[in-house]
C-alpha positions as a printed NumPy array, in Angstrom:
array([[ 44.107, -39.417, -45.269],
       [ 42.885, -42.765, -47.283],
       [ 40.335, -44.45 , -45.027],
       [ 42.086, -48.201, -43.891],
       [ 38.842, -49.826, -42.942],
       [ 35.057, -49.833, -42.456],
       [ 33.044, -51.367, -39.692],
       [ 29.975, -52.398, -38.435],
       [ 28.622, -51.574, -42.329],
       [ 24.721, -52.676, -42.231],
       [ 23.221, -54.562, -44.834],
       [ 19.554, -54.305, -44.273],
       [ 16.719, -56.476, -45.181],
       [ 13.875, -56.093, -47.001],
       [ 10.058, -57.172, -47.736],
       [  8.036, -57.344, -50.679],
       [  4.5  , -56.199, -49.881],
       [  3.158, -57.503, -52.95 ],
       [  4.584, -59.088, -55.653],
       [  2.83 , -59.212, -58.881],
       [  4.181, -61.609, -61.952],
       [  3.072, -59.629, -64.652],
       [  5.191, -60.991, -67.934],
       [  7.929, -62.497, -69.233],
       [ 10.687, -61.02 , -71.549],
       [ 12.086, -63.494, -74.502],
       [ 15.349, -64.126, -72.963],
       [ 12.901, -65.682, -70.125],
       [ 13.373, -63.549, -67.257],
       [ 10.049, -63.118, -65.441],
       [  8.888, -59.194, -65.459],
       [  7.992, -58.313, -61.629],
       [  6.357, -55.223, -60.089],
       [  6.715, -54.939, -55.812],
       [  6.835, -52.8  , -53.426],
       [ 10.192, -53.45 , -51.596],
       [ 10.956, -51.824, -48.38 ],
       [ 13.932, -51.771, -45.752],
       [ 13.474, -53.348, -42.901],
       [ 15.994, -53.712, -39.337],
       [ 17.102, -56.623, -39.406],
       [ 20.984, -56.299, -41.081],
       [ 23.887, -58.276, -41.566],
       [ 26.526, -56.338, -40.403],
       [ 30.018, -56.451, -42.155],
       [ 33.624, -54.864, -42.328],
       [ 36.002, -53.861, -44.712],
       [ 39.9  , -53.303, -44.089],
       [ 41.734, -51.968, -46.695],
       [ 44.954, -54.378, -48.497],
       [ 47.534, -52.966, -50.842],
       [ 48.142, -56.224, -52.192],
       [ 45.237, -56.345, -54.352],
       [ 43.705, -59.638, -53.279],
       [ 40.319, -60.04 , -52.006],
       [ 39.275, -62.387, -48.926],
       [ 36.298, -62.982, -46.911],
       [ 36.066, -63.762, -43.101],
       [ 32.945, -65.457, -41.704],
       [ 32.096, -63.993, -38.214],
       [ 29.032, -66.49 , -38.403],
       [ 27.309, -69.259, -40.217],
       [ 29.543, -70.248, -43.217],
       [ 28.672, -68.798, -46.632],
       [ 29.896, -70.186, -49.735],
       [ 32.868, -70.104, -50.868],
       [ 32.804, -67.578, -53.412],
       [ 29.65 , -65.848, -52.297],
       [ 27.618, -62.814, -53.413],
       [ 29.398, -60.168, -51.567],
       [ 33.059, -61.539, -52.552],
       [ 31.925, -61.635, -56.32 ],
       [ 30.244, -57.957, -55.814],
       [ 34.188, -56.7  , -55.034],
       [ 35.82 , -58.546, -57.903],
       [ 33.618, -57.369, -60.254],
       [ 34.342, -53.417, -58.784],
       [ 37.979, -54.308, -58.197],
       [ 37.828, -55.359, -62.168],
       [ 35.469, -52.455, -63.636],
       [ 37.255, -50.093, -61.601],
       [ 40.714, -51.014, -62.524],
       [ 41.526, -50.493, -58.792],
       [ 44.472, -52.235, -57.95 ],
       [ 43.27 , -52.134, -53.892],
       [ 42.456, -55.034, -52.281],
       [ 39.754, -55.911, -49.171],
       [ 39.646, -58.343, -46.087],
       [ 35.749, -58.571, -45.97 ],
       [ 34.213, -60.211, -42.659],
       [ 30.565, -61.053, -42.682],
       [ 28.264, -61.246, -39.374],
       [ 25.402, -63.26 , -40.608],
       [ 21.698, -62.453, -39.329],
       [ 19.559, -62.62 , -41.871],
       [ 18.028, -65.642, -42.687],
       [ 19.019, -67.26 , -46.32 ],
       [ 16.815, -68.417, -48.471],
       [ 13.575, -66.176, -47.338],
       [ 12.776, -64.037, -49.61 ],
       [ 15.033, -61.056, -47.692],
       [ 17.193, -60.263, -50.201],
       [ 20.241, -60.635, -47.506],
       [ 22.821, -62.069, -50.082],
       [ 21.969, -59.215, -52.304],
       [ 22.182, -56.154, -49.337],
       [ 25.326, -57.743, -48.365],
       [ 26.58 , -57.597, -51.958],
       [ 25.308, -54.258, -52.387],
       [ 26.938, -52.816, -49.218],
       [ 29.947, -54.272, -50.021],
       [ 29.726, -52.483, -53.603],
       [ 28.831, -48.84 , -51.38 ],
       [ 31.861, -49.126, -48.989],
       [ 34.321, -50.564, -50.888],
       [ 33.404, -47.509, -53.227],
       [ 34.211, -45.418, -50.319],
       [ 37.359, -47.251, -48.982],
       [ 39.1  , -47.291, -52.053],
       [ 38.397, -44.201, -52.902],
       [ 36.829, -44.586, -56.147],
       [ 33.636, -42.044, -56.127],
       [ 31.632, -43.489, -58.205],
       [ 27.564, -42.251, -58.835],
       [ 25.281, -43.99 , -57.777],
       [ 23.525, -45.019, -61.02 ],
       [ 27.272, -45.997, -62.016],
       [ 26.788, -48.771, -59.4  ],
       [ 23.771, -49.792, -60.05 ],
       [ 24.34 , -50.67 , -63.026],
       [ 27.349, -53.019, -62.281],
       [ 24.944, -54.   , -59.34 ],
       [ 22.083, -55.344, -61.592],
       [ 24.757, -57.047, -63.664],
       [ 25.341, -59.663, -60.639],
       [ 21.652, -59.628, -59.35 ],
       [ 18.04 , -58.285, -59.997],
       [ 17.523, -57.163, -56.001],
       [ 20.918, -55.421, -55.863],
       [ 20.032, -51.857, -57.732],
       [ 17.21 , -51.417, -55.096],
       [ 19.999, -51.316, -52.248],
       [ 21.957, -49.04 , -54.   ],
       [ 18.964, -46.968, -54.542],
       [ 18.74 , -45.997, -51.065],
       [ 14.904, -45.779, -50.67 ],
       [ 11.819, -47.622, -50.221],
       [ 10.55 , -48.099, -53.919],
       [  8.159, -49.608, -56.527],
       [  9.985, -52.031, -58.481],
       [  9.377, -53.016, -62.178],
       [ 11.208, -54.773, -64.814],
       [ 13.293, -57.109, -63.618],
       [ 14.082, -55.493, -60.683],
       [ 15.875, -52.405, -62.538],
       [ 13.315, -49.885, -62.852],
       [ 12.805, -47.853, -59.247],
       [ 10.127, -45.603, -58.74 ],
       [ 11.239, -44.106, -54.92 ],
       [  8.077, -43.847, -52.511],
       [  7.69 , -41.401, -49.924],
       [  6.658, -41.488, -46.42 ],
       [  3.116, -40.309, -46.338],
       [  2.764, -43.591, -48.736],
       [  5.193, -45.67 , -46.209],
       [  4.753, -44.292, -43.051],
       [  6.797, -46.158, -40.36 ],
       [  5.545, -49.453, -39.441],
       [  5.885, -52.739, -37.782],
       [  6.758, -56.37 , -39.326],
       [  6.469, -59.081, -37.808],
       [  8.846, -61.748, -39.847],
       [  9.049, -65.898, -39.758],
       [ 10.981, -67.644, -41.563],
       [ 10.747, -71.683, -40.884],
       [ 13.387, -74.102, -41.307],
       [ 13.373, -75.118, -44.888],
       [ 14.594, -72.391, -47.698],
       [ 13.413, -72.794, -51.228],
       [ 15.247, -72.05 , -54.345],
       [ 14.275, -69.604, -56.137],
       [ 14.583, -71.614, -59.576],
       [ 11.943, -74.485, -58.258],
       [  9.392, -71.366, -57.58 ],
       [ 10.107, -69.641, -60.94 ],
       [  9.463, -72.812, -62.96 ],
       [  6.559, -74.179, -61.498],
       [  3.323, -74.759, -63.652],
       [  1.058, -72.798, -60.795],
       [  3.075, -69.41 , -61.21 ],
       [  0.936, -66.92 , -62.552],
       [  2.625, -64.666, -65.156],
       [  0.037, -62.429, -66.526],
       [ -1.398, -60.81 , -63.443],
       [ -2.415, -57.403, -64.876],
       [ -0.014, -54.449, -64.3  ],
       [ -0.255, -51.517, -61.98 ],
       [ -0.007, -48.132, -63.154],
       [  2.75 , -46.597, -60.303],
       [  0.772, -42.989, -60.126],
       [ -2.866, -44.856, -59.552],
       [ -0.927, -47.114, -56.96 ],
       [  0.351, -44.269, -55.011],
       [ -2.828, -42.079, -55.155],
       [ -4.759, -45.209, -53.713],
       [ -2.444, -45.674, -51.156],
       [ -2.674, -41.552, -49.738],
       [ -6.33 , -42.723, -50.099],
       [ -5.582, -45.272, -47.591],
       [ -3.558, -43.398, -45.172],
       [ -0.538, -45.087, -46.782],
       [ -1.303, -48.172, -44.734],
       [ -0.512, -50.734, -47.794],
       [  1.556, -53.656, -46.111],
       [ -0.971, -56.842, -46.427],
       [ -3.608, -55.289, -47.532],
       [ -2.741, -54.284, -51.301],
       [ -2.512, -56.931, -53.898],
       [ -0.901, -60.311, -53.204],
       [  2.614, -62.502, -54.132],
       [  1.897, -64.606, -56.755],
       [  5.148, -66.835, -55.735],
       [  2.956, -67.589, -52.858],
       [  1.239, -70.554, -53.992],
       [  4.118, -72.573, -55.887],
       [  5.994, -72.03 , -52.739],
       [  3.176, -73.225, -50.531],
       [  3.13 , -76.487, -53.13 ],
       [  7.229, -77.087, -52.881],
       [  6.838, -76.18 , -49.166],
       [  3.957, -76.668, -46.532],
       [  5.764, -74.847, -43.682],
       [  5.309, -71.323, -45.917],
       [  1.271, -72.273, -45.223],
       [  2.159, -73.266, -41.685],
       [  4.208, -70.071, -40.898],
       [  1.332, -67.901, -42.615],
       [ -1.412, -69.483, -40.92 ],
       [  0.384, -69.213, -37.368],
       [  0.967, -65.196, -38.388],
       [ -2.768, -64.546, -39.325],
       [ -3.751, -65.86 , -36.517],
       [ -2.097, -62.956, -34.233],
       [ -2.218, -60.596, -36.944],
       [ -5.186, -61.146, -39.002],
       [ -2.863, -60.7  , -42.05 ],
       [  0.201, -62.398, -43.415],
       [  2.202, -62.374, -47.094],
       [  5.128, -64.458, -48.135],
       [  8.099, -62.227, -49.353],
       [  9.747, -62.472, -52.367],
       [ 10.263, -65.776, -53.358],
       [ 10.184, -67.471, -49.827],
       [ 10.372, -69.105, -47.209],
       [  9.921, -66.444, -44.741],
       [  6.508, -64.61 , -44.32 ],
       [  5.269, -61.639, -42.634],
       [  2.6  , -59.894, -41.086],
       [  1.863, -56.311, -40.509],
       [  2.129, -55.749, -37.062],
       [  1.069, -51.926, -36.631],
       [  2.198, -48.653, -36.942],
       [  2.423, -47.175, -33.254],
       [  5.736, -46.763, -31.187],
       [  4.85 , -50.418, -30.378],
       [  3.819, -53.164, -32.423],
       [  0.121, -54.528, -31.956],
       [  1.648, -57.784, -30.462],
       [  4.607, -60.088, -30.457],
       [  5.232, -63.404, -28.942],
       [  6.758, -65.423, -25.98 ],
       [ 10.34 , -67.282, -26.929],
       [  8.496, -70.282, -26.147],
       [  5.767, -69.762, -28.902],
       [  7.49 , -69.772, -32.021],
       [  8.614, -73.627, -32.907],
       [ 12.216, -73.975, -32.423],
       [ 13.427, -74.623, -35.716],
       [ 11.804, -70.993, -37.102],
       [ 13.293, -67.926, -36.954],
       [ 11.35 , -64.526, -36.514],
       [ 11.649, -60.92 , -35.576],
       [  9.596, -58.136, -34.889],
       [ 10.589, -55.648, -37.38 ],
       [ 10.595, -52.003, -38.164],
       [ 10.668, -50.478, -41.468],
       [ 13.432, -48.09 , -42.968],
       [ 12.602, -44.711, -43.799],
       [ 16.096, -44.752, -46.656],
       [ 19.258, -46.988, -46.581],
       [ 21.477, -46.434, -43.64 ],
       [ 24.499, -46.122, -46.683],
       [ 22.171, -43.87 , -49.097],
       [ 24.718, -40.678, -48.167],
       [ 27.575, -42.996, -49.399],
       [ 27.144, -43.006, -52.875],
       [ 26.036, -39.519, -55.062]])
């Protein structure tokens, strides 16, 4: 029988553990390389099936906007598909916006994997991630389904294994203010010719290293025009370092992490009464894959 509905989908979040600037094509997008890796903390949506063809979203938490990623993820499948099914699509918001988590793009990116599945259209996986980079650099690593090197502008995916990312702890601030991502990529302090990486020296240094990377391998080069447009991104790192004695922005900011171990416990964490109460943080544990990666081939 047709599956009617989806729920408690996961859209996961993710970190950069470095981000390196390292050109800039001539229709101006900026050329990136990162590691990007899944992390626990997930928005959490569902999907019920409608014959009628229309599309809606339902807000289980903080408003989104109006027409936002994940709706315009399913009208552009509903339209490349030529599937005349329609979705009710409620959204449980967790992750932070504006932080540098990608969570607009994992919930668009989910959306694209179940409402693949719900309306029954089996499509491949590089099928959908190529409609997926269409509405957003982030979303092909989602699809993707594994931790991964990331080059290009976010297209090219080089999947990592676990002896270079073994299991390990996060713990993740993000302060009040979010920055846009435009302010950061126009700034006259960016950096945009930070030398390249060659993927197979990267992951023989990192076996080198016991595949303990997080903070300790290169840097984010959005770091310092955020810290300019934003002083709480230096506040949050300093207040991280402190515990950790490491701490890295993530993509293009506001939130910042530190690596916080790789035990069955973290190294540390904090009392509710310790982080200033208009941040948000979470201790975090990496992903070993994508909790969807079985639901696309």
């Amino acid at each position: 029988m047709p599956l009617s509905a989806l729920y408690d989908v996961p859209a996961p979040a993710k970190l950069n553990l470095f981000l390196h600037v390292v050109g800039r094509r001539p229709d101006g997008y900026h050329l990136l390389q990162s590691v990007f890796v899944l992390i626990d903390w997930c928005d959490t949506l569902h999907f019920e099936r409608r014959s009628d063809g229309a599309l809606a979203r339902h807000d289980l938490g903080p408003a989104l906007p109006a027409d936002d990623l994940s709706l315009r993820a399913a009208r552009a499948l509903q339209q490349a598909s030529g599937c005349t099914l329609g979705a009710d699509i409620s959204v449980m918001k967790h992750v932070p916006w504006g932080a540098g988590l990608g969570g607009g793009s994992s919930d668009a990116a989910s959306t694209l994997l179940a409402l693949n599945r719900l309306w029954g259209l089996h499509w491949p996986r590089e099928r959908l991630a190529t409609l997926a980079l269409s509405l957003g650099a982030d979303l092909p690593f989602f699809i993707g389904g594994d931790n991964a090197f990331v080059e290009g502008i976010g297209e090219r995916l080089t999947p990592l294994p676990a002896d270079v990312l073994p299991p390990q702890w996060f713990a993740v601030v993000k302060p009040a203010e979010a920055i846009a991502t435009a302010a950061i990529f126009s700034s006259p302090l960016l950096v945009r010719d930070t030398k390249p990486a060659i993927v197979m020296d990267f992951l023989a240094d990192a076996k080198r290293c016991g595949g303990l990377i997080g903070s300790s391998h290169g840097q984010n080069d959005l770091q310092p025009p955020a810290e300019s447009h934003c002083s709480e991104v230096t506040q949050v790192a300093t207040w991280l370092g402190a515990r950790y004695g490491n701490s890295r922005m993530t993509g293009s900011g506001s939130a910042v992490f530190a690596g916080a171990g790789t035990g069955s416990q973290p190294l540390a964490t904090w009392a509710a009464d310790e982080l200033p109460p208009t941040w948000v943080g979470r201790m975090c544990r990496s992903l070993a894959r994508h909790p969807l990666v079985d639901w696309a081939g």
